[in-house]
Short mmCIF file of the C-alpha atoms (twelve columns), coordinates in Angstrom:
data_MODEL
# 
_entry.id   MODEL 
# 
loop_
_atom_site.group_PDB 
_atom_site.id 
_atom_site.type_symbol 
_atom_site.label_atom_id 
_atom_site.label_alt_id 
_atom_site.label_comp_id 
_atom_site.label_asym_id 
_atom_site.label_seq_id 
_atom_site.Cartn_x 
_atom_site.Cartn_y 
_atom_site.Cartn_z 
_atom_site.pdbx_PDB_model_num 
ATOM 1   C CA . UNK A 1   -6.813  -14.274 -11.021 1 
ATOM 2   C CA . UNK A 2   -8.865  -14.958 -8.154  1 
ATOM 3   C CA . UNK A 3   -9.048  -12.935 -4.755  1 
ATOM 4   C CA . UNK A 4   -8.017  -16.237 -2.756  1 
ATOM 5   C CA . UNK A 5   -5.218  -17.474 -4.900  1 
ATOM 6   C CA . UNK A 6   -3.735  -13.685 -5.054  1 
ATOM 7   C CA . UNK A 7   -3.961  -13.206 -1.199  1 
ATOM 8   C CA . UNK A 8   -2.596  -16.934 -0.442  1 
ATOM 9   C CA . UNK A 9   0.607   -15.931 -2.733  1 
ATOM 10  C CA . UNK A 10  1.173   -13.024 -1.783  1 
ATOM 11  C CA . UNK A 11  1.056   -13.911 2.457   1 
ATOM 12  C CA . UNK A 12  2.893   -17.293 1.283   1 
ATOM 13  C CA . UNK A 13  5.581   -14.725 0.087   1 
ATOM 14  C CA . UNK A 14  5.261   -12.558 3.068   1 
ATOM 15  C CA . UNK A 15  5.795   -15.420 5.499   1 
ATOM 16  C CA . UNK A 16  9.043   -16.479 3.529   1 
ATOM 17  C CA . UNK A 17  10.232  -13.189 3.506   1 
ATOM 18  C CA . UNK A 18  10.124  -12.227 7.032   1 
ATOM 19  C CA . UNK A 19  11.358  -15.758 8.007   1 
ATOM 20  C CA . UNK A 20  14.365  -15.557 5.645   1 
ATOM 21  C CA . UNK A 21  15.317  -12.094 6.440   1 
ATOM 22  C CA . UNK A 22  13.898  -11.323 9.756   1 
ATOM 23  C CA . UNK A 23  12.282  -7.546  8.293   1 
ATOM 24  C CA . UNK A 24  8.764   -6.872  7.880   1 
ATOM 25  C CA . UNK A 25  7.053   -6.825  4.523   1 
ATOM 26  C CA . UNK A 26  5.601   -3.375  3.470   1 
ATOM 27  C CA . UNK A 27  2.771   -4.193  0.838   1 
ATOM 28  C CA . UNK A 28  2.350   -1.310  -1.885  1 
ATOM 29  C CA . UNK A 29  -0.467  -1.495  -3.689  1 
ATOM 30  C CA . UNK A 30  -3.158  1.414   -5.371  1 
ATOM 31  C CA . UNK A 31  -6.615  1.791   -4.511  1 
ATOM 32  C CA . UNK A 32  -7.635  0.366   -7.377  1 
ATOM 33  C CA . UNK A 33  -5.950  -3.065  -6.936  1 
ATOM 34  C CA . UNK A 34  -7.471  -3.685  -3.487  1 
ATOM 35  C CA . UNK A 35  -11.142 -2.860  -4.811  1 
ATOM 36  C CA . UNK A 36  -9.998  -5.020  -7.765  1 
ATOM 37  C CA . UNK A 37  -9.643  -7.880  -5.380  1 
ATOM 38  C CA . UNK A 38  -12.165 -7.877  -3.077  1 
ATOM 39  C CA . UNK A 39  -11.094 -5.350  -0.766  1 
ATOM 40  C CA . UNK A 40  -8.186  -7.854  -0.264  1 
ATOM 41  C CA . UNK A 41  -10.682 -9.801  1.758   1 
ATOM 42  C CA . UNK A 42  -10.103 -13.790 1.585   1 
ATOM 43  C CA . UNK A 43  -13.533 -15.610 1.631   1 
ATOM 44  C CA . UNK A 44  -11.949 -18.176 3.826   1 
ATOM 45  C CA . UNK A 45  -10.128 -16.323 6.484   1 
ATOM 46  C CA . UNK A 46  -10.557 -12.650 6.397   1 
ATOM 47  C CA . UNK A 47  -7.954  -10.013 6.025   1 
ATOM 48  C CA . UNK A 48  -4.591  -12.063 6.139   1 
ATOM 49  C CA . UNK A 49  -2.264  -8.932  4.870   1 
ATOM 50  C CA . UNK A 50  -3.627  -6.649  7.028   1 
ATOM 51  C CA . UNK A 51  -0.935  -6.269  9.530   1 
ATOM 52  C CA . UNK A 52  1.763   -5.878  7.263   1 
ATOM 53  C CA . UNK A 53  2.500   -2.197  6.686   1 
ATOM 54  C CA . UNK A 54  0.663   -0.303  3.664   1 
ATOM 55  C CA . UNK A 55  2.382   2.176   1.029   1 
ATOM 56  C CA . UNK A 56  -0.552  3.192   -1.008  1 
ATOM 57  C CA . UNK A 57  -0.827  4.738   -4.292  1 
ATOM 58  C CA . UNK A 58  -3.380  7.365   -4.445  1 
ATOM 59  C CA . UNK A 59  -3.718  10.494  -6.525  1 
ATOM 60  C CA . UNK A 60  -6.489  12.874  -5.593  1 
ATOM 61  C CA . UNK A 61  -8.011  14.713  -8.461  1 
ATOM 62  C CA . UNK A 62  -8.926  18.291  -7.710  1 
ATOM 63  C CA . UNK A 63  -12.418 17.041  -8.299  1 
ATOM 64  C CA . UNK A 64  -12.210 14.879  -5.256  1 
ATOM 65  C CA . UNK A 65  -12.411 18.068  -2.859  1 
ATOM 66  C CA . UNK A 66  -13.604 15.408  0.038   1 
ATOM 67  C CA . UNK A 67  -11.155 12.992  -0.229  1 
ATOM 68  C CA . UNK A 68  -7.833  14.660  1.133   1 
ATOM 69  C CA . UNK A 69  -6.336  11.357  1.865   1 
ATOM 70  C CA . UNK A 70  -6.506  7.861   1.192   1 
ATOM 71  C CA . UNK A 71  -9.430  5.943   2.213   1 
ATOM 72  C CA . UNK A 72  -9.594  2.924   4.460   1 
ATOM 73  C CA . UNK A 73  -9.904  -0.618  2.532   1 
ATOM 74  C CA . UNK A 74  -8.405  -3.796  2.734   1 
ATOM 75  C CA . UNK A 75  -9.149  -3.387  6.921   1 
ATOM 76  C CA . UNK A 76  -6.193  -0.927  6.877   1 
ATOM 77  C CA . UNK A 77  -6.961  1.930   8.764   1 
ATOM 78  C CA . UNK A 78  -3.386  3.788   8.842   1 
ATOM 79  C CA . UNK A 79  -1.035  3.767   5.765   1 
ATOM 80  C CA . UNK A 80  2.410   3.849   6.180   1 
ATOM 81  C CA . UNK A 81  3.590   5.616   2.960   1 
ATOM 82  C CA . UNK A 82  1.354   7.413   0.260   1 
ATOM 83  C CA . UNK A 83  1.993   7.710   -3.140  1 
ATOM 84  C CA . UNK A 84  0.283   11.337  -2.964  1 
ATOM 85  C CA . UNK A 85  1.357   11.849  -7.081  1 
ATOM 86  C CA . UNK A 86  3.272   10.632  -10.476 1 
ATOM 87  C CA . UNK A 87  3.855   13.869  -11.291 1 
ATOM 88  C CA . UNK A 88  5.771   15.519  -9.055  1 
ATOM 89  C CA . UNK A 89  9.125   17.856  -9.837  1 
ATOM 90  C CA . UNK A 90  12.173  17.451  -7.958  1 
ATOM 91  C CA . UNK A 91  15.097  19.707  -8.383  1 
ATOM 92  C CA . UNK A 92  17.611  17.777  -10.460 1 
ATOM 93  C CA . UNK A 93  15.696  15.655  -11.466 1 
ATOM 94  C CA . UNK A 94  14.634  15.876  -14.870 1 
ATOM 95  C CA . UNK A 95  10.709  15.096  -16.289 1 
ATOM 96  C CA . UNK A 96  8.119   13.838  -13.436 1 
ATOM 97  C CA . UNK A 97  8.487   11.626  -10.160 1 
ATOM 98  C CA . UNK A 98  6.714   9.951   -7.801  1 
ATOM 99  C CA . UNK A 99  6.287   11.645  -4.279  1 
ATOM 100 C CA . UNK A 100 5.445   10.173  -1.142  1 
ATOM 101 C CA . UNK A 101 4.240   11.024  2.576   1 
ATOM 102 C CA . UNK A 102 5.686   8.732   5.261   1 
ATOM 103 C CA . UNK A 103 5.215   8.329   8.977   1 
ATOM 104 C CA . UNK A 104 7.691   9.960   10.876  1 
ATOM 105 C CA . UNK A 105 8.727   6.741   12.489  1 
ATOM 106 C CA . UNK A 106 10.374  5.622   8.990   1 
ATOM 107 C CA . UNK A 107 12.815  8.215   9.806   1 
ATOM 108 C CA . UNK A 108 14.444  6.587   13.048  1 
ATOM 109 C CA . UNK A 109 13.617  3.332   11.617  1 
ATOM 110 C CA . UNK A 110 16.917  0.761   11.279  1 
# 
């Protein structure tokens, strides 16, 4: 799939969704996928997701020892949530989770 066809979907979507519902979008995504893509650049008109908010996936190794948190692509320069792990334990829960780091403003958010 190409970088222009992904990004024009995926703000087509974005448009529709905010329109129909009147909430904003969140885009989650991994590191991986926006390198994968161009840095979620569009050759035609530059960053068109980049105001919607960001919940990254990102899982430092210990080998990483400079990169505490995730780095700045896709012209996002805040994230909103991070996907810090996959392997997380949470009492009650049994096997490995997910667990995330939010802004505090997602707590007063309605």
């Amino acid at each position: 799939m190409k970088t222009a066809f992904l990004l024009s979907w995926v703000e087509t979507f974005k448009n529709y969704f905010e329109e129909q519902t009147g909430r904003t979008l969140a885009i989650y995504t991994g590191i991986y996928f926006i390198k994968e893509y161009n840095n979620f650049r569009h050759p035609g008109s530059g960053y068109p997701l980049a105001d919607a908010p960001l919940w990254i996936a990102f899982y430092p190794k210990a080998s990483q020892k400079k990169t505490t948190v995730p780095p700045d692509l896709g012209s996002w320069t805040r994230w909103t949530v991070w996907q810090y792990t996959d392997r997380g334990k949470v009492k009650g829960i049994e096997g490995k989770v997910d667990l995330n780091r939010g802004i505090p403003e997602l707590l007063t958010a309605t």
